[in-house]
C-alpha positions in Angstrom: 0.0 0.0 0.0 3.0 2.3 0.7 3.9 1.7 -2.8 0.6 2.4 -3.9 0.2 5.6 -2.2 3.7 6.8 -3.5 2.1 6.1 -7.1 -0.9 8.0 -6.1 1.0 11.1 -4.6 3.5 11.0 -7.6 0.6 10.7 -10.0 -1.1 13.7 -8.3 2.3 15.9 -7.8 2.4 14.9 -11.8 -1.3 16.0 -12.2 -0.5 19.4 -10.2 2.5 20.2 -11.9 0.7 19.6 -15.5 -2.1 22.1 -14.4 0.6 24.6 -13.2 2.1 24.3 -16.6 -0.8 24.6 -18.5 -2.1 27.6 -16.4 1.4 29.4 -16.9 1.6 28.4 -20.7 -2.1 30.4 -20.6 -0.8 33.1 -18.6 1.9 33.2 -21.2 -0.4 33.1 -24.1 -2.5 35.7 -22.3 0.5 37.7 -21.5 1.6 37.8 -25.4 -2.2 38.7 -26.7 -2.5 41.5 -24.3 1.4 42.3 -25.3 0.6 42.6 -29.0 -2.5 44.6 -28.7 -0.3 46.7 -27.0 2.2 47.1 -29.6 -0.4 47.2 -32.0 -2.1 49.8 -30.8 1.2 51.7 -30.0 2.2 51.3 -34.0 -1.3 52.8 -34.7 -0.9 55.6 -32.5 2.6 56.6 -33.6 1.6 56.2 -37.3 -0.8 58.6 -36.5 0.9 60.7 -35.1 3.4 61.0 -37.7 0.4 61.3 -40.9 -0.3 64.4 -38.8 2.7 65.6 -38.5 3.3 64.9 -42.8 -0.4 66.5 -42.8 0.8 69.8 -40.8 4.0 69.8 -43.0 2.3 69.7 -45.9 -0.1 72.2 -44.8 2.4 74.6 -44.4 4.4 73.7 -47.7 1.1 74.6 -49.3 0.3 77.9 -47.3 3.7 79.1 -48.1 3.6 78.5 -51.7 0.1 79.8 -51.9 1.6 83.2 -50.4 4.1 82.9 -52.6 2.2 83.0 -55.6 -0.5 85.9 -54.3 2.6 87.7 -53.7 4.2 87.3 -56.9 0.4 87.9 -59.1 0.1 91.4 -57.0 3.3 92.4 -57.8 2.4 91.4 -61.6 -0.8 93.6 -60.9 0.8 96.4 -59.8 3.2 96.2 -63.0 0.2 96.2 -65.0 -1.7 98.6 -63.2 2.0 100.8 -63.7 2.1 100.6 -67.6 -1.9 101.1 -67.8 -2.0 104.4 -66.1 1.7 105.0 -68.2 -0.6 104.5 -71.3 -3.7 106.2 -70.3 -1.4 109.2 -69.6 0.3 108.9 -72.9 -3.4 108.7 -74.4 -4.4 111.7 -72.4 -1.5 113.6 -73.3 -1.8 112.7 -77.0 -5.8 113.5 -77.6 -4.7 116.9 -75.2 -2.8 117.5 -78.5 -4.9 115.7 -81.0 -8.0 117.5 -79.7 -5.9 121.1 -79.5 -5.2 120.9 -83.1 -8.3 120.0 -84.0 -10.0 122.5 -82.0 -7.5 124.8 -83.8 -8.6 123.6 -87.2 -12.4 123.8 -86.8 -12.4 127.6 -85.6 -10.2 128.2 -88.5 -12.5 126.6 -90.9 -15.6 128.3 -88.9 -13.4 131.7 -88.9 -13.3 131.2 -92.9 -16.8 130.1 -92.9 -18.3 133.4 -91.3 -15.5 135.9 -93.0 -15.7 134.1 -96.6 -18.6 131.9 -96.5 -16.8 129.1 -97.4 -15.8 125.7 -95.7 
């Protein structure tokens, strides 16, 4: 019966340890689930951050050249806007002439009209 009762108590010990083993290979597997969630969610949280960062970058790449370009189509407006009122000047100044001459010209011819009676 001694014999018997070692067999039991080994058998048992045996039982216990394949239970303890089988809980830790659970806590292990638990352990690794929980672990790659964790770096799962980390990658997802870093990758976010740095699309927001690109997103703010690129924000700012586009802001800039935006400026850049309103800057550069006033300054071709205001070139534009120069030579305009350079040629409506020059126009101004020519018909100032144009029309002094011709005002010149019709009193002569209305001067000739009333003294001779002629056109």
């Amino acid at each position: 019966m001694n014999k018997q009762k070692k067999t039991t108590d080994a058998f048992g010990a045996l039982q216990h340890i394949k239970e303890a083993e089988e809980k830790a290979r659970k806590i292990v597997q638990d352990a690794r689930e929980k672990r790659t969630v964790k770096v799962i969610q980390d990658a997802d949280d870093e990758a976010k951050k740095i699309k927001e960062r690109h997103l703010a970058e690129a924000r700012k790449t586009a802001e800039k050249r935006r400026d850049s370009i309103i800057q550069e189509a006033s300054r071709e407006a205001e070139k534009i806007r120069k030579k305009a009122e350079q040629e409506v000047a020059f126009l101004q100044q020519k018909a100032e002439k144009t029309m002094s001459s011709a005002v010149i010209q019709v009193s002569q011819k209305i001067e000739n009209f009333l003294k001779k009676g002629e056109l």
